[in-house]
C-alpha positions, 0 to 999 in steps of 0.5 A, a space after each residue: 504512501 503515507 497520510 502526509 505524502 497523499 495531502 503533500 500530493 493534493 496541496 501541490 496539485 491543488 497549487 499548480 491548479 491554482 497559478 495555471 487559472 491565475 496565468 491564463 490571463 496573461 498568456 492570453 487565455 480567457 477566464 472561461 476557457 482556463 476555468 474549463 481546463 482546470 476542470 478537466 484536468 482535475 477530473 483526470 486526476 481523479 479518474 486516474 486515482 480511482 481507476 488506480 486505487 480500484 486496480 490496487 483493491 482488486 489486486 491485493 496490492 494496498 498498503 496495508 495488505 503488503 505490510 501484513 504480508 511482510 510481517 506474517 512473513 517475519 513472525 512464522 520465521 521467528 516462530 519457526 527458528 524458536 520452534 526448531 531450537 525448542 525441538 533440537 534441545 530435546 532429547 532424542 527419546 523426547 524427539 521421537 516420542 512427539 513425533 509419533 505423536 505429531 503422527 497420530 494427530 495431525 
């Protein structure tokens, strides 16, 4: 989740917090009462998003962990592909002679 889409979340959150306290009166809730509700529902969200957040850190499953992922994933590959064509155009004699010593030094 981008920077952007989080601050999207929070103003529309933050709104719908906003037109619910401003309604209540008219739905024949008093202010205290729609003030009290406003607040257990934002404690909720944040209590969800914590919990959540705390669960994708113990897990290994934030944002940037997964993109670091996919791009070590991307390079071994290409450096894998680069490594073999280096070592296919070697000459048989070349090949062999690497891996003895490949053998020797592991």
């Amino acid at each position: 989740m981008t920077k952007g889409k989080v601050v999207q979340i929070g103003i529309f959150f933050s709104l719908i917090g906003l037109l619910s306290y401003e309604l209540a009166p008219h739905i024949g809730i008093d202010t205290f009462t729609a003030s009290t509700i406003s607040s257990c529902i934002l404690i909720l969200i944040v209590i969800t998003w914590v919990t959540s957040y705390v669960s994708r850190v113990v897990s290994g499953k934030m944002t940037f962990m997964e993109q670091r992922k996919r791009y070590r994933k991307e390079y071994e590959k290409i450096v894998n592909d680069k490594l073999e064509n280096k070592f296919n155009a070697l000459s048989r004699e070349e090949q062999e002679k690497l891996m003895e010593d490949l053998e020797k030094n592991p």
